[in-house]
C-alpha positions in Angstrom: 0.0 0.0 0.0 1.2 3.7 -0.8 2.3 5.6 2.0 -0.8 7.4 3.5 -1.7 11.1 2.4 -0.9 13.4 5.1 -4.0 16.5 5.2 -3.4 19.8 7.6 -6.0 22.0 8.4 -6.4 25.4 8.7 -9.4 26.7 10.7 -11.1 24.8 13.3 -14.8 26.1 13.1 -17.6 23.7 12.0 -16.4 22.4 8.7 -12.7 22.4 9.7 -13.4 20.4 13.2 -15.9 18.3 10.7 -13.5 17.4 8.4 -11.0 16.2 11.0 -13.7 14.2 12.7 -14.8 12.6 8.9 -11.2 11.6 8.5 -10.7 9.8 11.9 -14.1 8.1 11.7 -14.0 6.9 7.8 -10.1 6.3 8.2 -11.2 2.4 6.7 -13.9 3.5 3.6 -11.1 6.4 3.0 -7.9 4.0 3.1 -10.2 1.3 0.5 -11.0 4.1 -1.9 -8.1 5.8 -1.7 -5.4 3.3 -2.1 -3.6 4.7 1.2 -4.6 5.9 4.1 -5.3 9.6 5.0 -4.1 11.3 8.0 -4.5 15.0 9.4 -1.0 15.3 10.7 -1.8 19.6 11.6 -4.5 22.1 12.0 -4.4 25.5 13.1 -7.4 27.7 14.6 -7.0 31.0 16.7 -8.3 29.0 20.0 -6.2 26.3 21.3 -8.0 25.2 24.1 -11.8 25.1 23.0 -13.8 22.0 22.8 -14.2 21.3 19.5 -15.3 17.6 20.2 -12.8 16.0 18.2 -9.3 14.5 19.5 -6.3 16.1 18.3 -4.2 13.9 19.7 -1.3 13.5 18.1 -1.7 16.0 15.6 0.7 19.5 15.4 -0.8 22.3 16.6 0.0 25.8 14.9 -1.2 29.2 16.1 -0.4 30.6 12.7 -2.4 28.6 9.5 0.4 30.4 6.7 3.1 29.0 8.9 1.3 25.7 9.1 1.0 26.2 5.3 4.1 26.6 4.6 6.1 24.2 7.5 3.9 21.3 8.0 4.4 17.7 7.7 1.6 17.6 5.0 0.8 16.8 1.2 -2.5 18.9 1.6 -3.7 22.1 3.1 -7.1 22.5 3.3 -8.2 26.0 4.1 -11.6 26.0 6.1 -11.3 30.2 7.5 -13.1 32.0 5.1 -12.6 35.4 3.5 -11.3 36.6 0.0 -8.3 38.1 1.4 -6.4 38.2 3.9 -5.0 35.1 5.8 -7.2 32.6 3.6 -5.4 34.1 0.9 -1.8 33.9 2.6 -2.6 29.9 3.3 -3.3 29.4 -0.3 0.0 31.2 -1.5 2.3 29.5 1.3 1.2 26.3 0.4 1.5 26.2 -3.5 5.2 27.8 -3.2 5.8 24.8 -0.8 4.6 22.6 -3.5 1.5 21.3 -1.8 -2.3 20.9 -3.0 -5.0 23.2 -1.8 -8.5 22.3 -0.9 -10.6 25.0 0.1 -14.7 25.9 0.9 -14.1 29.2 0.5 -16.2 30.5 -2.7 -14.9 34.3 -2.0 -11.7 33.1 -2.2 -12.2 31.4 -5.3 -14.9 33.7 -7.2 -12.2 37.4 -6.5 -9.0 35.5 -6.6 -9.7 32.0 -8.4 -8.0 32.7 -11.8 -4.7 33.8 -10.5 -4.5 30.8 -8.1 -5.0 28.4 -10.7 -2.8 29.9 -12.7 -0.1 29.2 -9.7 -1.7 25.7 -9.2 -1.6 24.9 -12.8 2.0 25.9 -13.7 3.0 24.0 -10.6 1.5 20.9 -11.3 -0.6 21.6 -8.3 -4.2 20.5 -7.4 -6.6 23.8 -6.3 -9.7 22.2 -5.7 -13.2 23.8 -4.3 -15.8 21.1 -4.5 -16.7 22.6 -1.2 -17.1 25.8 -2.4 -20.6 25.7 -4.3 -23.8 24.0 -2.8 -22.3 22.2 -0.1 -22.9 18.2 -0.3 -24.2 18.6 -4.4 -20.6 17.4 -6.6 -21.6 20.2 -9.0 -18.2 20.7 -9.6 -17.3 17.7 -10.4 -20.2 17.2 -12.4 -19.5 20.8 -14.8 -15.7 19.3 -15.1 -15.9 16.0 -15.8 -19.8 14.3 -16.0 -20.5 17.0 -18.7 -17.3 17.1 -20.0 -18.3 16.3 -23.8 -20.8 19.1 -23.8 -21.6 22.5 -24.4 -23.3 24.1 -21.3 -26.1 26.6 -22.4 -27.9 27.5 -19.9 -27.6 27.4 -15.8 -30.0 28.3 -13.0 -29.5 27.4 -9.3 -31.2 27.4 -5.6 -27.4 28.3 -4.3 -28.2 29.7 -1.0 -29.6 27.6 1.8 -30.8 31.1 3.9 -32.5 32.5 1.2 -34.7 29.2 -0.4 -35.2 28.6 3.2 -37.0 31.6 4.2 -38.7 32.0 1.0 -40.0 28.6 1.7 -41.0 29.2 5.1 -43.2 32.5 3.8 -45.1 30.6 1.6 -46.0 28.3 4.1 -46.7 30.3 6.5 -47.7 33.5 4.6 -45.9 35.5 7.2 -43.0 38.4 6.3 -39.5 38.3 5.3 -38.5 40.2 8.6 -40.2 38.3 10.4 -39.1 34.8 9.0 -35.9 36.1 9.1 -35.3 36.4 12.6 -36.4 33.3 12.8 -33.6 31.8 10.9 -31.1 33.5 12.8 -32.5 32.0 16.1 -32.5 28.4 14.2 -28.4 29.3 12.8 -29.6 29.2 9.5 -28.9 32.6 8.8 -25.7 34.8 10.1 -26.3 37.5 12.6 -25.5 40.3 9.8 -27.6 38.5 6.9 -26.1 40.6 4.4 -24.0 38.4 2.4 -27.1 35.9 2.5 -30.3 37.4 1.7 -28.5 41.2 -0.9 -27.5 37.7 -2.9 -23.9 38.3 -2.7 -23.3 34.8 -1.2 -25.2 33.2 -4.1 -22.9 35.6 -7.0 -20.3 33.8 -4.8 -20.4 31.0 -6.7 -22.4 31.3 -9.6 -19.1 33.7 -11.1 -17.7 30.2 -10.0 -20.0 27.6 -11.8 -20.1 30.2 -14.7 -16.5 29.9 -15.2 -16.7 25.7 -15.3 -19.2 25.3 -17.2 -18.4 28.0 -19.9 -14.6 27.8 -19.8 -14.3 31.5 -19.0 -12.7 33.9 -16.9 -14.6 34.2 -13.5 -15.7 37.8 -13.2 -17.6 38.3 -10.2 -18.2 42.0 -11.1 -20.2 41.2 -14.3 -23.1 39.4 -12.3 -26.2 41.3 -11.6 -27.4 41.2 -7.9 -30.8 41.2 -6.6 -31.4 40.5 -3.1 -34.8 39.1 -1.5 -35.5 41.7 1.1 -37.9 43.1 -1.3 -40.3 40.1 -1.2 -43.8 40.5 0.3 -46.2 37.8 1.5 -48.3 39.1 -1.0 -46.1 38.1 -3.9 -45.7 34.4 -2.7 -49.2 34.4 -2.4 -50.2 35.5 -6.2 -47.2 33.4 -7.4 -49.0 30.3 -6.2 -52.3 31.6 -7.8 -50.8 32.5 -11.0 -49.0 28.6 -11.0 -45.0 29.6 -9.6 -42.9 29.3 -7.0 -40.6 32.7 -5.7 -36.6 31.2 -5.7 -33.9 33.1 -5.5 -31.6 31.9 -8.7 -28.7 32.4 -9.9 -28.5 32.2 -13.6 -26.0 31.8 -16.2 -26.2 31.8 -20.0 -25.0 32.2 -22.8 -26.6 34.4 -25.2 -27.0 36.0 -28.9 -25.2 39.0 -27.1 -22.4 37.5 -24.9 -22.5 35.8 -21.2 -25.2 36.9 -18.8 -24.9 36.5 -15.2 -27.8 36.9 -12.6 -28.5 36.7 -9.2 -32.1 37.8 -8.5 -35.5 36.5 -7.2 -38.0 35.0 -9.4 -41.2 32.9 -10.3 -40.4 29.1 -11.5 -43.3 27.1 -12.5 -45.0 25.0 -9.9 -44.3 21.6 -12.0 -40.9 23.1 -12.6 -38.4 20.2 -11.0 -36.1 23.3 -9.2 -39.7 24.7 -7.8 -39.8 21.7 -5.4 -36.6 22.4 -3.7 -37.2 23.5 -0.7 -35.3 24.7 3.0 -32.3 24.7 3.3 -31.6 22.6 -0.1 -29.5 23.6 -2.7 -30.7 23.1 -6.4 -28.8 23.6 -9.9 -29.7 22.3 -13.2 -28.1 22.7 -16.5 -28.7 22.4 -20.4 -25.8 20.8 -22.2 -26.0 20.3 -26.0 -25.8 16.5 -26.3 -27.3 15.7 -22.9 -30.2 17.9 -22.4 -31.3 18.6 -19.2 -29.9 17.3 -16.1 -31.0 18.5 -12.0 -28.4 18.0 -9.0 -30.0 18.6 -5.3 -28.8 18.2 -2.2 -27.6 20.1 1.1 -26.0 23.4 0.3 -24.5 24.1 3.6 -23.7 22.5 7.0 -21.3 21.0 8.5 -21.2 17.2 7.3 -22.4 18.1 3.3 -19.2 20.5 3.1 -16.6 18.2 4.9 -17.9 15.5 2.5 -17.4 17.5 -0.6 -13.7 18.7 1.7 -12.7 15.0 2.0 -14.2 14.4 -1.7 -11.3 16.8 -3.4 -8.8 15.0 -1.1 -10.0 11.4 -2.7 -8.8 13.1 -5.8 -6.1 14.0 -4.9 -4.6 10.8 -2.9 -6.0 9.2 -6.4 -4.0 11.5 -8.5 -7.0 12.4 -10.2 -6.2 15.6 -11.4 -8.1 18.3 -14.6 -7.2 21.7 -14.5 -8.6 24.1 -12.1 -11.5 25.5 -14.4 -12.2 22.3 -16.6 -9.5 23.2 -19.0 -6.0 25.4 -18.3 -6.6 28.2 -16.4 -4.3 30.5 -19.5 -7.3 29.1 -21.6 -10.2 30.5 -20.0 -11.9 32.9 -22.7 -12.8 36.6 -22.1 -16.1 36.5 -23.2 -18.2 39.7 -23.9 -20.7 40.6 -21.1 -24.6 40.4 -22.2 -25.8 43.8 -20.0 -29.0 43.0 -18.1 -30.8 45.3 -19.7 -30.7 42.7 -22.6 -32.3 40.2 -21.0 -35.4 38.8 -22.8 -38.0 37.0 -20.7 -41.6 37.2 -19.2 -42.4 39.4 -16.3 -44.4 39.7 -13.3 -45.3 43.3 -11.8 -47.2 43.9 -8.9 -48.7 47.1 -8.1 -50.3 49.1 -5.4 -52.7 51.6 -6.4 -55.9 53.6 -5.0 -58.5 52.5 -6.0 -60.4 54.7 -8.4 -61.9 54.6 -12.0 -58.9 54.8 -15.0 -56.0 53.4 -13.2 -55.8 50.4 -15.0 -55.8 51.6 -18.7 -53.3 53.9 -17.2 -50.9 51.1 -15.9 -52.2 49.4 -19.5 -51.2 52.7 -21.5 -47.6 52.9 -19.8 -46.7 49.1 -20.6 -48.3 49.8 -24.4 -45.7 53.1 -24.6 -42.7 50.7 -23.6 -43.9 48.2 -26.5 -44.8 45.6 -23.4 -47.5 43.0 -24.4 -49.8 41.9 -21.3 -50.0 38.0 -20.5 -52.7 38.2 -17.7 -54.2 40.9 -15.0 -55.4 40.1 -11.7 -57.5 43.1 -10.2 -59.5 42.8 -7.0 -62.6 44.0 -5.7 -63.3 47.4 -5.0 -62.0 48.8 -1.6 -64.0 52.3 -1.6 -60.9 54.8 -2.7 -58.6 52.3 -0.4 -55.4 50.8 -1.7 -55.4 47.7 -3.9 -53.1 45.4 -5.9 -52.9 45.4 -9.6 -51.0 42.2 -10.7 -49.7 42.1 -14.4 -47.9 39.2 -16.5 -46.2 40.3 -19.4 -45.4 38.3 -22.7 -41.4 38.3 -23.3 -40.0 41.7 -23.4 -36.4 43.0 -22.9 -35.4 44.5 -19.6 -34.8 47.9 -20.7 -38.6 48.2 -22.0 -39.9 46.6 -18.3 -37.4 49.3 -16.6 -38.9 52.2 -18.7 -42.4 51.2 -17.8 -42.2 50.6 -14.3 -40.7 54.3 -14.3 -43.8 55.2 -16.4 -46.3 53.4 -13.5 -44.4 54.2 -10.6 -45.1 58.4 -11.8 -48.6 57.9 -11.7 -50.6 59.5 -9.2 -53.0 56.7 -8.6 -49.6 54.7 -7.5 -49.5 54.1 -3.7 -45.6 52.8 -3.5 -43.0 51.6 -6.0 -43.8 48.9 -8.2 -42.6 45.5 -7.6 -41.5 43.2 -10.3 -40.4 40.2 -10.4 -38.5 38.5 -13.4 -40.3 34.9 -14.8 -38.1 32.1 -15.4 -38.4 28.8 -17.5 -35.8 26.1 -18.6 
C-alpha cells in the first residue's frame, strides 16, 4: 500500500473540526478508496483550548495557518477560514510555493482570486480544488468538469443559498413576512447575525461567477453578475405566485446568449411543475442544459457542517488518487474573455405587482404605460373594489427586454394613482 496522504488544516470552526472528525471516523472506507490511508498530521485555529469535540491527539498544533502552510508535515492544506483576502489568501499562497495541493470551501476566495491561483496551481503541477465551495454536499463541480465534460453548457439556474430558499420557503408556508421569518432563521443558525452576504444575494454571486467559469470555460468575473437580493419580497407576492402557477426562488442564472455571457442573481417565479420549484429549506438546487445531454438536476444540502466536509474530503480522494483536470475544466491561460450580455438585454416574461388607489382609469393607465414601452400583457389580476382604499394590480407580461420593463415601471411608478413603488419580479423557465 502507498504511504498514507498526510491533510493539515487550517481553521477549526464547524467544517474544519468536521473534516478532522470525517477523517478519523471513515479512516477504513477512505484507506479502500483511496489506495492509502489519509491522515490530518496539523490544523491551526486561533483558540487552542476550545472543545471542538474532536481528538487532536497526536496532531501539530499551529497558532499561525500560513506558517502551518508553509512548514507542515503535510501533502495537503485544506483551508476551512473563510474570507477573499487576507490570511485565507496567505494559506493558499504559502502552500502552493511549498509545492502542496490546496483544498478549500471558500467561494470568496475562489470567485475574487480564483484565476490567479489556478494559474499558480496549474504551472505548478498543483491541485486547487473547491468542490466545497458551491452547494455544499451537491458534486456540482465535479459534475461541470468531468460528468459534462463532452458538452456544451447553455444554460444554468441554481437554488445556491440555503438562507434565502429557506425563508422563501417558510413565507409561503406560512404567509408570514421576510422580517419576520428572518429572525427566525437567525434564532435556528440558519442565517448569520449580519444577513447581508445571504439574503442582498452576494453569497449566491459567490459561486455562480464560479460555476459560470466551469461550465463555460471562462474567466470568473464576479463583477459582471447582476445582484438582486430578496428583502424586497412581500407575502403578497408568494401568495399571487401560487395563484398564477409559480414558485418565488432566488436563482442564480447563467447563460450564454446572442449577445455575450449573462450572469444573474435575483428572485423569481419558476413554474409550480418546474423540478427546481420543489426544492425547498435549506436545499440547494442547480440544473443545466448541455447540448448533447439535455437537461440534467443536481439537489442536495447546500450548507452545514457534514455536506461540506464530505465535498472537503471528496477533493482530497482526488487528490490521494492522483485524479487531477485543470482548475476550471480546461488550463486556467485558456479560459476565454467572453463579452458581457448587459442585463438590460435580458429577454423573458415578467411579473409586476402594483399598489394603487382604488379609483376609475387606473388600470388603462398602468395598460397605457406598458403599451408606450412596446410591453405585451399575459394576464391581469385586479381585486374587488376597496371604496378609494389601496389595492393590488398584478400584471404578466409576454417576453419583453429588460430595458422596456425598466422604462415602464418608471412610467407606473409616476402615476398618481400609484401608492408605493412597483414591484416586479423576473419569470423564469428552462
Amino acid at each position: 500500500m502507498s504511504a498514507p496522504l498526510k491533510v493539515a488544516v487550517a481553521g477549526l470552526g464547524v467544517v474544519g473540526a468536521e473534516t478532522v472528525r470525517l477523517i478519523a471516523e471513515q479512516g477504513e472506507i477512505l484507506t479502500r478508496r483511496c489506495g492509502r490511508p489519509v491522515i490530518v498530521t496539523a490544523v491551526s485555529a486561533r483558540e487552542r483550548g476550545r472543545d471542538r469535540g474532536i481528538s487532536l491527539d497526536g496532531i501539530e498544533w499551529f497558532d499561525d495557518s500560513a506558517t502551518m502552510a508553509r512548514d507542515a508535515d503535510a501533502d495537503v492544506i485544506c483551508e476551512l477560514i473563510g474570507g477573499s483576502d487576507g490570511i485565507a489568501r496567505d494559506v493558499c499562497d504559502a502552500a502552493m510555493a511549498a509545492g502542496r495541493h490546496v483544498v478549500t470551501a471558500n467561494k470568496a476566495l475562489i470567485a475574487m482570486h480564483g484565476a490567479g491561483l489556478g494559474n499558480t496551481a496549474d504551472a505548478a503541477g498543483l491541485t486547487l480544488a473547491y468542490e466545497a465551495a458551491v452547494a455544499g454536499g451537491i458534486p456540482i463541480i465535479k459534475a461541470l468538469r468531468e460528468g459534462l465534460a463532452a458538452n456544451r453548457v447553455t444554460h444554468l439556474q441554481g437554488i445556491l443559498n440555503g438562507t434565502c430558499n429557506y425563508i422563501l420557503t417558510v413565507m409561503r408556508e406560512t404567509g408570514r413576512d421576510f422580517s419576520e421569518i428572518l429572525a427566525e432563521a437567525q434564532a435556528h443558525g440558519y442565517a448569520e447575525a449580519d444577513p447581508t452576504f445571504d439574503v442582498d444575494g452576494i453569497d449566491a454571486a459567490h459561486k455562480l461567477a464560479i460555476l459560470t467559469s466551469v461550465a463555460f470555460g471562462c474567466v470568473i468575473d464576479f463583477d459582471a453578475v447582476h445582484i438582486e437580493g430578496i428583502r424586497h419580497i412581500d407575502a403578497i407576492d408568494i401568495r399571487f405566485a401560487t395563484e398564477l402557477g409559480y414558485r418565488i426562488k432566488l436563482l442564480g442564472i447563467a447563460e450564454m446568449t446572442d449577445g455575450g455571457i449573462q450572469q444573474r442573481v435575483h428572485p423569481a417565479m419558476v413554474p409550480i411543475e418546474a423540478p427546481i420549484a420543489s426544492v425547498e429549506g435549506v436545499f440547494n438546487g442547480v440544473v443545466t442544459e448541455g447540448d448533447f445531454v439535455g437537461t440534467t438536476m443536481f439537489e442536495g444540502r447546500g450548507a452545514g457542517a457534514g455536506p461540506t466536509a464530505s465535498a472537503v474530503v471528496a477533493d482530497i480522494v482526488d487528490i490521494a488518487r492522483g485524479r487531477g483536470t485543470p482548475t476550471f475544466g480546461v488550463p486556467t491561460e485558456e479560459l476565454q474573455t467572453l463579452r458581457v450580455a448587459p442585463m438590460d438585454e435580458r429577454i423573458g416574461l415578467y411579473y409586476v405587482r402594483v399598489m394603487v388607489h382604488d379609483k376609475p382609469g387606473i388600470f388603462a393607465d398602468i395598460a397605457g404605460a406598458l403599451r408606450d414601452s412596446q410591453i405585451s400583457i399575459e394576464s391581469a389580476i385586479q381585486r374587488g373594489r376597496a371604496e378609494g382604499g389601496i389595492v393590488p394590480v398584478v400584471l404578466t407580461t409576454h417576453e419583453t427586454k429588460e430595458a422596456a420593463m425598466q422604462h415602464a415601471l418608471g412610467l407606473i411608478g409616476a402615476l398618481d394613482s400609484v401608492a408605493e413603488t412597483p414591484r416586479m419580479i423576473r419569470i423564469e423557465t428552462l
